[in-house]
TIVO-2410 file (N, C-alpha, C; in nm, 3 decimals):
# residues 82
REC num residu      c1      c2      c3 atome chaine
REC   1      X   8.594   6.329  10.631     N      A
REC   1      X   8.459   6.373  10.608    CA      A
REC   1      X   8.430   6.363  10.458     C      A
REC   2      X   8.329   6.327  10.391     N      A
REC   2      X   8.259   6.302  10.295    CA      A
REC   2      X   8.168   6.377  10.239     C      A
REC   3      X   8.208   6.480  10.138     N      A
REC   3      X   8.066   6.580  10.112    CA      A
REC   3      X   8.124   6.645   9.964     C      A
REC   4      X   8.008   6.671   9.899     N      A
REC   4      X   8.009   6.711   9.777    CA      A
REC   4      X   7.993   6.856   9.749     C      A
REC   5      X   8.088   6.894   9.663     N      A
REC   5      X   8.101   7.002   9.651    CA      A
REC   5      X   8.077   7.060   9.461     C      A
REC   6      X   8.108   7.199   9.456     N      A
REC   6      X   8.120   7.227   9.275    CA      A
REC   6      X   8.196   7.315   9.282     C      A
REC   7      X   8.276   7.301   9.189     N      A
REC   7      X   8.365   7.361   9.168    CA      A
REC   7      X   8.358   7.425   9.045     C      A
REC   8      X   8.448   7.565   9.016     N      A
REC   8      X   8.405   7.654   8.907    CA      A
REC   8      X   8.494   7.602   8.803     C      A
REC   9      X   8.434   7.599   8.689     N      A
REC   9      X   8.551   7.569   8.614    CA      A
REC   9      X   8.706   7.566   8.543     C      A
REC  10      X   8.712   7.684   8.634     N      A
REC  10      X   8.818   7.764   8.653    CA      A
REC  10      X   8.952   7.664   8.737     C      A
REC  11      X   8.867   7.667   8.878     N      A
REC  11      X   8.915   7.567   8.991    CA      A
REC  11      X   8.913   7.461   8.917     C      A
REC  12      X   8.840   7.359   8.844     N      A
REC  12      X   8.896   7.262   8.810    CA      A
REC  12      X   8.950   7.202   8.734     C      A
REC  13      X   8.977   7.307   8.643     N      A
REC  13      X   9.086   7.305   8.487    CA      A
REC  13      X   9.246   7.311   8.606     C      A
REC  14      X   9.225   7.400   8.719     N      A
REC  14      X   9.368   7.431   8.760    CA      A
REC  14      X   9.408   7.292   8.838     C      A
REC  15      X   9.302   7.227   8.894     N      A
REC  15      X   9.343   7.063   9.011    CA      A
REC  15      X   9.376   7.018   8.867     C      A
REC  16      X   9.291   6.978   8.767     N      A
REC  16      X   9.338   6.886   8.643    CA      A
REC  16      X   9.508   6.894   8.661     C      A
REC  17      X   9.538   7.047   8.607     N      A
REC  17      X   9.620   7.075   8.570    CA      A
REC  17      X   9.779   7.006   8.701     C      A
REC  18      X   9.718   7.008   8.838     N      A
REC  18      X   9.829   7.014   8.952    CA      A
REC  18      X   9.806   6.868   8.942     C      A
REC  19      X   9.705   6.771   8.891     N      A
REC  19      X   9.731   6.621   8.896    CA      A
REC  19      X   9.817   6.620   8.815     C      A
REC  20      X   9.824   6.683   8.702     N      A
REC  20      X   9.909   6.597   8.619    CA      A
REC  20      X  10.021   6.614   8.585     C      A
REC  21      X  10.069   6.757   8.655     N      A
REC  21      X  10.227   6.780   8.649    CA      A
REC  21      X  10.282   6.762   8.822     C      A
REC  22      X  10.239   6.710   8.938     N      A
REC  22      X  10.222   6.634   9.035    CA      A
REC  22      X  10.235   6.516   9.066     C      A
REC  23      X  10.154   6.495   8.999     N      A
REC  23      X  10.093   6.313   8.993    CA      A
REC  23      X   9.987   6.316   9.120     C      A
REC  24      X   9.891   6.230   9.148     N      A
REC  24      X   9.840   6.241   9.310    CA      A
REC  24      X   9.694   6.222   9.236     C      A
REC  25      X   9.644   6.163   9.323     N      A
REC  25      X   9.471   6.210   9.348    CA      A
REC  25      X   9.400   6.273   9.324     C      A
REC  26      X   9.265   6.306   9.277     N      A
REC  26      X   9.193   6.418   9.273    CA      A
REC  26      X   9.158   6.480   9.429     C      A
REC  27      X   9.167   6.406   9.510     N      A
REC  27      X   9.154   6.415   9.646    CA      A
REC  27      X   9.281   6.447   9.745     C      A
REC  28      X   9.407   6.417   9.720     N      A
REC  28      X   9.537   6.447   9.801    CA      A
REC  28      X   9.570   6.609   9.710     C      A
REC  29      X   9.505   6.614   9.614     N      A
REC  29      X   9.593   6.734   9.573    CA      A
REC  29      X   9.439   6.846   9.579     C      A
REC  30      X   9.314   6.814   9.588     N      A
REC  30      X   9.233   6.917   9.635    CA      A
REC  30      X   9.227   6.943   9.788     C      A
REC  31      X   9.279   6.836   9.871     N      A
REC  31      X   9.312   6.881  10.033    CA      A
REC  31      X   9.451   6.925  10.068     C      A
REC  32      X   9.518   6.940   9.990     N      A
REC  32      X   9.660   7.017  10.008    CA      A
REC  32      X   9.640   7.119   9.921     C      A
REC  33      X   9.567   7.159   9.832     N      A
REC  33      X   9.518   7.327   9.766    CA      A
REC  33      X   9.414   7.381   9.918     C      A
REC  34      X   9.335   7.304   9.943     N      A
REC  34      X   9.262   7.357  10.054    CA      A
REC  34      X   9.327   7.387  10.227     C      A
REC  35      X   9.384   7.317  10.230     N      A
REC  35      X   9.512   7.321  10.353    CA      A
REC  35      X   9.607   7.422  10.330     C      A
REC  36      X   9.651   7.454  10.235     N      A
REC  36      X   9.766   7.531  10.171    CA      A
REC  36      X   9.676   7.690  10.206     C      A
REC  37      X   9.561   7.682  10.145     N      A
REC  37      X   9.509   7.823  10.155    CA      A
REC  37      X   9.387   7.860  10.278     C      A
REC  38      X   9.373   7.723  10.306     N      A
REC  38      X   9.296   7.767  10.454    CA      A
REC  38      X   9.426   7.863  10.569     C      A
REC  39      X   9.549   7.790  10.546     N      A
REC  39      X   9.657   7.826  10.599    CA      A
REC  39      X   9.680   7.964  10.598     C      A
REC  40      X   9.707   7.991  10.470     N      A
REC  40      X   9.699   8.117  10.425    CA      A
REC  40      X   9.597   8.233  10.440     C      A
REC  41      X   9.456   8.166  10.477     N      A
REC  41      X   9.378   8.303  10.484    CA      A
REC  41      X   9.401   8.332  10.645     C      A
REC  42      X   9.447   8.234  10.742     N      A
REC  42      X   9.458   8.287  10.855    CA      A
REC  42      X   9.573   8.405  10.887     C      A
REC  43      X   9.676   8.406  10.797     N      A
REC  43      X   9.754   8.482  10.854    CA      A
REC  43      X   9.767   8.637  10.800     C      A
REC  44      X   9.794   8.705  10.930     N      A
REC  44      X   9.739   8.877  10.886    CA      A
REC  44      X   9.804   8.897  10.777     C      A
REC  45      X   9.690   9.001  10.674     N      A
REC  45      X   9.788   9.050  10.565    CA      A
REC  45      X   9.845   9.132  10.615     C      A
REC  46      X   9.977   9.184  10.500     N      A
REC  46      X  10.107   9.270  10.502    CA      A
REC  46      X  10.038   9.380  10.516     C      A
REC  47      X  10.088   9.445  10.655     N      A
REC  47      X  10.091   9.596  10.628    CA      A
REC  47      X  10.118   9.645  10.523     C      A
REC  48      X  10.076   9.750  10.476     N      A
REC  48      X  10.158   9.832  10.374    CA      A
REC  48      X  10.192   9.997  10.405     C      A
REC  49      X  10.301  10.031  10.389     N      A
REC  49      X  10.388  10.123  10.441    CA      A
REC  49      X  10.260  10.256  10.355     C      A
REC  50      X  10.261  10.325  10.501     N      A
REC  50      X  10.218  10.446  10.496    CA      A
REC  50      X  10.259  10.535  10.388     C      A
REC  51      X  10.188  10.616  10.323     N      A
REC  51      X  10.211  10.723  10.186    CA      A
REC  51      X  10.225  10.839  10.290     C      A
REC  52      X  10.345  10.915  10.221     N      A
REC  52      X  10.349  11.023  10.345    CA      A
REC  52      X  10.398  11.133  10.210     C      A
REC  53      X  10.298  11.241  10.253     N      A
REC  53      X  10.312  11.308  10.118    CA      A
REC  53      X  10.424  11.418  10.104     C      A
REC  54      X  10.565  11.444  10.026     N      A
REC  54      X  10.668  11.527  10.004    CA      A
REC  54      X  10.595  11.624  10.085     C      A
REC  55      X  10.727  11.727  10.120     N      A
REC  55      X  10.679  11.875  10.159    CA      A
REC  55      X  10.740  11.990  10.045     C      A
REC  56      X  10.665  12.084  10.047     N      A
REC  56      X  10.771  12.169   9.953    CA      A
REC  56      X  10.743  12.290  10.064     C      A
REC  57      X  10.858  12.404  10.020     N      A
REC  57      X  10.854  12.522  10.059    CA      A
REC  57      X  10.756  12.620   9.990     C      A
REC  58      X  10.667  12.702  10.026     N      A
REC  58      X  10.585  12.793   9.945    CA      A
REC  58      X  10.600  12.919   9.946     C      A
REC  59      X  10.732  12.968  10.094     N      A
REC  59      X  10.769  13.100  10.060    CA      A
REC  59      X  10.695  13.128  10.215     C      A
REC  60      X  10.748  13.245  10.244     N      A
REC  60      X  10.670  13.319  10.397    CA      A
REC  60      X  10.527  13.384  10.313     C      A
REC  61      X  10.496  13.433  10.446     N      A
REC  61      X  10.294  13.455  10.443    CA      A
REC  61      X  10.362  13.599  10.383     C      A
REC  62      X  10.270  13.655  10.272     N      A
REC  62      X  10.258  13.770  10.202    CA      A
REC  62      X  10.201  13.882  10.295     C      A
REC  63      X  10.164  13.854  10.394     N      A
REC  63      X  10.017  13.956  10.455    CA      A
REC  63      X  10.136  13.959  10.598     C      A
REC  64      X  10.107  14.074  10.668     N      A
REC  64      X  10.133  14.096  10.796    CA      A
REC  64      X  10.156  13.993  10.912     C      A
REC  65      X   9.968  13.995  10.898     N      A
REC  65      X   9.923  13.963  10.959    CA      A
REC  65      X   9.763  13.846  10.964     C      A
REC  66      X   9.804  13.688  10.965     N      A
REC  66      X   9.630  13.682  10.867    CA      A
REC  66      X   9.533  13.640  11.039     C      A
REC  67      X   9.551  13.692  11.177     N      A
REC  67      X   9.471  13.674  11.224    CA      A
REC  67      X   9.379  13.770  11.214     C      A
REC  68      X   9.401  13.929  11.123     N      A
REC  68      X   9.322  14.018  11.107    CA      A
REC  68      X   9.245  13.995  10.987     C      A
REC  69      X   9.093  13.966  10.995     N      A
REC  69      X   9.010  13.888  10.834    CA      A
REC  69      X   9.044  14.032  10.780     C      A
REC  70      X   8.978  14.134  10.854     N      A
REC  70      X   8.929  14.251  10.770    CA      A
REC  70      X   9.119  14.300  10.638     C      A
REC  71      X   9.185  14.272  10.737     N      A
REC  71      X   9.305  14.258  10.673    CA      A
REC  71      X   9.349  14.205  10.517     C      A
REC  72      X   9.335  14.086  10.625     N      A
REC  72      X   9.318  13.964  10.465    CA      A
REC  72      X   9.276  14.010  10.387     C      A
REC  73      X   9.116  14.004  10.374     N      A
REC  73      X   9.036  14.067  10.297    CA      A
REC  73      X   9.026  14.187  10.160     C      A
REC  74      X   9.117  14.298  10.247     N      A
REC  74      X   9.144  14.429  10.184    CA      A
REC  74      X   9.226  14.388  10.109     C      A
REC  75      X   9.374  14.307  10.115     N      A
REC  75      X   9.504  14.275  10.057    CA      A
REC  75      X   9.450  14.209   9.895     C      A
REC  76      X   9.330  14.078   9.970     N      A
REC  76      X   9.315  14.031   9.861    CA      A
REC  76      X   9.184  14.099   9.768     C      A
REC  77      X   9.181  14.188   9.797     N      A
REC  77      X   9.033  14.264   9.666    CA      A
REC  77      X   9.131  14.377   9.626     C      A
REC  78      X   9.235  14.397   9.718     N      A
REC  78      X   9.359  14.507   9.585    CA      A
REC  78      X   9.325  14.632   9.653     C      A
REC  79      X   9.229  14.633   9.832     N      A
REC  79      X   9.200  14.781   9.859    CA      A
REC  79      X   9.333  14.818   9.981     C      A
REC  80      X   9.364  14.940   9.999     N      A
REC  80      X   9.475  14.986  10.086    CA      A
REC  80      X   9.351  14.926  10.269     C      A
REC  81      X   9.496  14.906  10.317     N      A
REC  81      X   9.433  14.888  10.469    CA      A
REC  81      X   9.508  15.008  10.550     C      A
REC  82      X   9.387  15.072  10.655     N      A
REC  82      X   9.408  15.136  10.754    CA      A
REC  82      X   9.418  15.099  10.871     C      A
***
């Protein structure tokens, strides 16, 4: 197939660069950069391993009891509970 394209200058300082430590075509070595990475975008990227965050110890619950709020509550404003 036959079709014109542009390339950034970026891309074509780097083909310059693969002709001439290569040798090849401007054409055998821009369809084997394009083959090479059409290749490449098909295949799934790498998982990457789950972050699983340390545990530390913080000590047992200070309070009795914390399903009682009114509880909680008293402990933490510094008032006695009845």
């Amino acid at each position: 197939m036959r079709t014109t394209i542009t390339l950034d200058d970026d891309v074509a300082a780097l083909i310059q660069e693969a002709r001439q430590s290569r040798g090849g075509s401007f054409k055998k070595i821009l369809n084997d950069a394009l083959r090479e990475g059409l290749v490449s975008l098909q295949r799934p990227a790498p998982r990457k391993k789950a972050y699983r965050t340390p545990s530390v110890s913080l000590g047992g619950c200070l309070l009795g009891s914390i399903d009682d709020v009114a509880e909680v509550l008293a402990v933490a404003e510094d008032e006695g509970f009845n």
